[in-house]
C-alpha positions as CSV (number, residue, x, y, z in Angstrom):
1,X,61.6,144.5,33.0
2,X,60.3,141.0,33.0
3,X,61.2,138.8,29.7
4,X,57.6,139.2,27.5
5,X,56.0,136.7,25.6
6,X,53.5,138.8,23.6
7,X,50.8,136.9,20.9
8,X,47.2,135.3,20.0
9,X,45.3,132.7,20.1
10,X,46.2,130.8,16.8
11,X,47.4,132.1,13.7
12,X,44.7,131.4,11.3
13,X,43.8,134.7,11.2
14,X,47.2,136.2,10.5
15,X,47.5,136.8,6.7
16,X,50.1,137.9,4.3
17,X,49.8,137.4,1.0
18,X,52.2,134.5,-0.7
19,X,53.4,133.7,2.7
20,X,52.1,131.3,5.4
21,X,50.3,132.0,8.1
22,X,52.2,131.1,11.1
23,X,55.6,131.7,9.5
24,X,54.6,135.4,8.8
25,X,52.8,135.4,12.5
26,X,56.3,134.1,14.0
27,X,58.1,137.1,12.1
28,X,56.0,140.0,14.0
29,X,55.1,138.1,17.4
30,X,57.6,135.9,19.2
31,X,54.7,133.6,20.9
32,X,51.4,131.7,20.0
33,X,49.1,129.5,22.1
34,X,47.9,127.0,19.7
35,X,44.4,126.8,19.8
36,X,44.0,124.1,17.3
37,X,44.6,121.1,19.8
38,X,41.9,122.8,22.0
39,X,39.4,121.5,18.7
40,X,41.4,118.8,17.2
41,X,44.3,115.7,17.5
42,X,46.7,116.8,14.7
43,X,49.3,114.7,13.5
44,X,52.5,114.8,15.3
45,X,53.9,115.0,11.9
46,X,51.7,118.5,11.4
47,X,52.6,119.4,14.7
48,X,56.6,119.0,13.7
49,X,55.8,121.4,10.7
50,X,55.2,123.9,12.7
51,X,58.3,123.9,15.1
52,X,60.2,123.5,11.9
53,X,58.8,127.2,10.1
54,X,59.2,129.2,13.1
55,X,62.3,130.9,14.6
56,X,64.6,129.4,17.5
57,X,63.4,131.3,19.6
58,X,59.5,131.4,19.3
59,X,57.9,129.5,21.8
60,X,54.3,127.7,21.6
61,X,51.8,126.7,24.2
62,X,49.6,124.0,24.3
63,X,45.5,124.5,24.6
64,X,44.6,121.1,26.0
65,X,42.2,119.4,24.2
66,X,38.6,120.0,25.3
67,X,37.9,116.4,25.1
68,X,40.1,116.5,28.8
69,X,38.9,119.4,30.2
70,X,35.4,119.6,29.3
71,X,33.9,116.2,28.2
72,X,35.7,114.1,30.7
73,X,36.7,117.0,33.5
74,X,39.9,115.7,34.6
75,X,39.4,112.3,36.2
76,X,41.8,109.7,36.8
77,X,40.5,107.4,33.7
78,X,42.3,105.9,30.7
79,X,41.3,108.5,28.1
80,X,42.3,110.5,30.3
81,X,45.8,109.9,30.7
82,X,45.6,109.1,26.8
83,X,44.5,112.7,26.2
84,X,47.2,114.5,28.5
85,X,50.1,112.7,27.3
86,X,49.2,113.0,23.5
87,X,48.9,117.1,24.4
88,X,52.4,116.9,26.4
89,X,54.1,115.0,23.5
90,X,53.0,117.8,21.1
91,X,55.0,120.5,23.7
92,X,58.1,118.6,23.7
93,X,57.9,118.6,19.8
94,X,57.0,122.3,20.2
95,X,60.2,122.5,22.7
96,X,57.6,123.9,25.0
97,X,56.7,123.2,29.3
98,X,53.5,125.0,28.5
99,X,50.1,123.2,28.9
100,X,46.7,125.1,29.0
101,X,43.9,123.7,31.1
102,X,40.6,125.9,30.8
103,X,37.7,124.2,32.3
104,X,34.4,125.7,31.8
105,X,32.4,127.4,34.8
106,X,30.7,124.5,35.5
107,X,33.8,122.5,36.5
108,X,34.5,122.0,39.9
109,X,37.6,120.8,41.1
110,X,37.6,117.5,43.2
111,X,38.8,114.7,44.7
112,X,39.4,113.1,41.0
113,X,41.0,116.4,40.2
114,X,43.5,115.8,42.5
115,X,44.2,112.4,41.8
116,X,44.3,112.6,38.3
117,X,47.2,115.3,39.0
118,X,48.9,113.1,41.7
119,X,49.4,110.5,38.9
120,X,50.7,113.0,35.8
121,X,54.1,112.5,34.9
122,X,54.7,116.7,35.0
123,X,58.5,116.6,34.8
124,X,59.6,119.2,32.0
125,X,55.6,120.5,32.3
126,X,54.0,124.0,33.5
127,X,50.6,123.8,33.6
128,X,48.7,126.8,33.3
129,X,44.9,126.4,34.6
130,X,42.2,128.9,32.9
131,X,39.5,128.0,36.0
132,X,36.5,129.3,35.2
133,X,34.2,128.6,38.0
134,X,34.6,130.4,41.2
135,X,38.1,130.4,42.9
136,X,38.2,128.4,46.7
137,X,40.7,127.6,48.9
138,X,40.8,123.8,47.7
139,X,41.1,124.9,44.1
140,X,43.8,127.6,45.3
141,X,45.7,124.4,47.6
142,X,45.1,122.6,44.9
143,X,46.8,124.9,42.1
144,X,49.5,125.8,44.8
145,X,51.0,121.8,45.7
146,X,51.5,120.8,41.8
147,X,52.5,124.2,41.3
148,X,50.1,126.0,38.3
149,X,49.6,128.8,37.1
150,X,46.6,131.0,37.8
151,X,45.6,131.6,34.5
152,X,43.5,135.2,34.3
153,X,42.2,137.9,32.2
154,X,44.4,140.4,33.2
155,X,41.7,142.7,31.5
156,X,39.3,142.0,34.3
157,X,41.3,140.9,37.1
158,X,44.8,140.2,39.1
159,X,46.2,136.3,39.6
160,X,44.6,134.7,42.5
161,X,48.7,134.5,43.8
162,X,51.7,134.9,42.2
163,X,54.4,132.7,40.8
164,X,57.8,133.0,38.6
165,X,55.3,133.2,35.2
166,X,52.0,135.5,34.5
167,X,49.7,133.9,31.8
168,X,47.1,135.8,30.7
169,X,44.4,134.9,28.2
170,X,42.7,138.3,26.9
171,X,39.2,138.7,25.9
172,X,38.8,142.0,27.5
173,X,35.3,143.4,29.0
174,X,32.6,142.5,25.9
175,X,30.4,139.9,25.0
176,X,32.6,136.7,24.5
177,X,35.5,137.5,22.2
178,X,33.8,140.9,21.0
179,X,36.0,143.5,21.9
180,X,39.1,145.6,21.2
181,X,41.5,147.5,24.0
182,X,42.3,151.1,24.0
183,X,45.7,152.8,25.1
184,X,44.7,152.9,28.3
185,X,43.2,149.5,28.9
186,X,46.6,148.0,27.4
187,X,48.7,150.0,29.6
188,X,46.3,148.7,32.8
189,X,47.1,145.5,31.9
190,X,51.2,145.9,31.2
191,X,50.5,147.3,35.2
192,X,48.7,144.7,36.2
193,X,50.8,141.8,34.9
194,X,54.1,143.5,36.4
195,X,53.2,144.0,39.5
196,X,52.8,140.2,40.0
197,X,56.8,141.0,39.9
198,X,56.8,137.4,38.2
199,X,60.0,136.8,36.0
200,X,57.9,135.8,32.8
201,X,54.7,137.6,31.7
202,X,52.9,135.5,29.0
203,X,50.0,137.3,27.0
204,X,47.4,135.7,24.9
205,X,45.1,138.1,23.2
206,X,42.2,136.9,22.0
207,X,39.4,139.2,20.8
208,X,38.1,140.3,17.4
209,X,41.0,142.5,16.9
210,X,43.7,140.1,18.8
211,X,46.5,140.9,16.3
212,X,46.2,144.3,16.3
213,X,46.3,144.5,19.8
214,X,48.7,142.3,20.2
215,X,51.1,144.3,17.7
216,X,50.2,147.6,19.7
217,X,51.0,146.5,23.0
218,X,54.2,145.0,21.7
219,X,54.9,148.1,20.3
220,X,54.5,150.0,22.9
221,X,56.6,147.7,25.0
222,X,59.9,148.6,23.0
223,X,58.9,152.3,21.8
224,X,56.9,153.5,24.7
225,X,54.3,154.3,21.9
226,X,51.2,152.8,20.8
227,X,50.4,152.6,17.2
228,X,47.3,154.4,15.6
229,X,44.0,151.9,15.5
230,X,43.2,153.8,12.0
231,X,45.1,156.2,9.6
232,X,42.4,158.9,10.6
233,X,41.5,161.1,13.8
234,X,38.1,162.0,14.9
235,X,35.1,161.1,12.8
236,X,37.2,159.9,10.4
237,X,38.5,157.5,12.3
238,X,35.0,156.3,13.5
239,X,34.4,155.9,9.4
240,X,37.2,154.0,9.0
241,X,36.3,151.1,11.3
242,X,32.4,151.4,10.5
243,X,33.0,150.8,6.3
244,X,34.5,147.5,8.3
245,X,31.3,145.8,8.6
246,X,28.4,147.8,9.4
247,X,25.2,147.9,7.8
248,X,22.1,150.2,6.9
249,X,20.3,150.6,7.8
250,X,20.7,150.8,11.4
251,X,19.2,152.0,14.8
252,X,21.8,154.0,16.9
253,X,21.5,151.0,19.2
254,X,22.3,148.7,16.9
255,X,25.2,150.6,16.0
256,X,26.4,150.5,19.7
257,X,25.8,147.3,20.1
258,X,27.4,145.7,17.2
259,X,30.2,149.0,16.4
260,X,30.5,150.5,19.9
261,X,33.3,147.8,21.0
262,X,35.5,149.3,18.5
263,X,38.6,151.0,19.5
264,X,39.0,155.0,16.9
265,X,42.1,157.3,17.2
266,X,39.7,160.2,18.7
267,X,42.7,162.6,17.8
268,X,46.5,161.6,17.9
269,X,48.0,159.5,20.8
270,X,44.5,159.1,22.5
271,X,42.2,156.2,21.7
272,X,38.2,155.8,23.0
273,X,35.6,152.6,22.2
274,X,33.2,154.0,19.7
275,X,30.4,153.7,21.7
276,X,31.7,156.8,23.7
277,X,30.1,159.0,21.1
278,X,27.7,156.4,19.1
279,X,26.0,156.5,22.6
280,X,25.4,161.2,22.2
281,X,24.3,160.9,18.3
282,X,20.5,161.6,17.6
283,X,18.3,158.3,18.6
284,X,17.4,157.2,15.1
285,X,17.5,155.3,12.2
286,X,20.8,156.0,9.7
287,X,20.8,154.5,6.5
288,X,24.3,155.5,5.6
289,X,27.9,155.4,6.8
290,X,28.0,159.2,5.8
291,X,25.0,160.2,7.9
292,X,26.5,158.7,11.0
293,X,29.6,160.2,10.6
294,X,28.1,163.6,10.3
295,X,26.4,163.1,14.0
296,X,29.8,162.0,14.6
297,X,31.6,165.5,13.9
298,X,29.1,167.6,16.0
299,X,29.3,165.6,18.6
300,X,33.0,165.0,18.8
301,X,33.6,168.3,17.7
């Protein structure tokens, strides 16, 4: 089996009480992709913080910030080099080679792309490039002569070509961040990433329900088991993750709309999105959780 590196994006979100956040996060996962230098230019003192409260062996990656990618779109200019070099002195404090480059859809890689690359220092670096527009054969050439890393959603699709590491950053197949995987989609896209047959598979989750995810698939990586979404089955599952957030009252299509992404335990060791059966309930207005969850029970039976 290929050597795992299984996490988020950020720890903010992971919380234990009387404990901080990323060193509780770097006692369950054993990799984050810091997010935070995607936003911000923390100190390198901050940065040093964090190598400091986190095992040995826990590795980082660095979200270039989007001042590079996005406002100045990889050119060969001052800032530029500025901007890269600040983001690869944080990975050597983070004892990292890992540097994220997304570029939004409207990037197009060019002649400056190139050039600005030509003239990186990249010894000790891998990039990893989240390219959002469409993939060519320049940006392919391109990616293949400083040797990146096709960064995908392995959710959606395979890497463009393989190399000795798979990095994945996992929305999944909803609006934006706004979705959760079931069993099955997690076991696609353990399938997916190995049969790139690369040495290292890196995995950043990053919907609404990226730690629990994460924690299942890593679960199920040394157990062969996934954990339960909920402490119910059935219904009762579905009434667990509604009391979450919904509200009454609601249309049934506003309950599949804003609930349906949801992943239940429809009975034991087999998980469906909600919508699956939000979609077959009466087409109505509920204004409770209760009266939901009894369309629920005769339709899942």
């Amino acid at each position: 089996m290929p050597d795992y590196l299984v996490g988020t994006g950020g720890w903010s979100y992971f919380n234990i009480p009387n404990k901080p956040s990323l060193k509780a996060y770097s006692e369950i996962f054993n990799f984050v992709e810091v997010n935070y230098t995607f936003y911000e230019y923390p100190s390198f003192q901050t940065v040093e913080q964090w190598r400091r409260v986190v095992p040995r062996n826990f590795t980082f990656s660095v979200r270039c910030h989007q001042d590079l990618t996005h406002r100045i779109g990889l050119k060969p200019t001052d800032e530029a080099y500025e901007i890269f070099y600040k983001m690869k002195n944080y990975a050597e404090i983070l004892q990292t080679p890992f540097l994220v480059l997304e570029t939004p859809s409207g990037y197009k890689a060019n002649k400056d792309s190139r050039d600005f690359l030509l003239t990186l220092n990249l010894r000790g670096v891998t990039l990893v490039w989240e390219y959002r527009a469409n993939i060519t054969p320049t940006v392919l050439k391109l990616m293949e002569d400083f040797n990146i890393v096709d960064c995908v959603d392995l959710s959606r699709q395979k890497p463009h070509f393989k190399r000795d590491v798979t990095y994945s950053r996992l929305f999944g197949k909803g609006r934006h961040n706004i979705y959760q995987f079931t069993d099955d989609e997690l076991t696609d896209i353990q399938r997916t990433a190995e049969q790139s047959n690369s040495k290292q598979i890196i995995l950043a989750y990053h919907g609404l329900k990226m730690n629990s995810d994460a924690l299942r698939f890593q679960q199920h990586l040394k157990t062969g088991r996934y954990l339960p979404v909920t402490f119910e089955t059935g219904a009762e599952s579905a009434k667990e993750v509604l009391a979450e957030d919904a509200t009454f009252p609601s249309s049934k299509s506003n309950l599949v709309k804003e609930q349906g992404w949801k992943v239940i335990d429809i009975r034991k060791n087999q998980t469906v999105h909600l919508s699956e059966y939000l979609s077959r309930i009466p087409n109505k207005n509920y204004l409770s959780i209760d009266e939901v969850v009894m369309e629920l029970k005769a339709v899942i039976g």
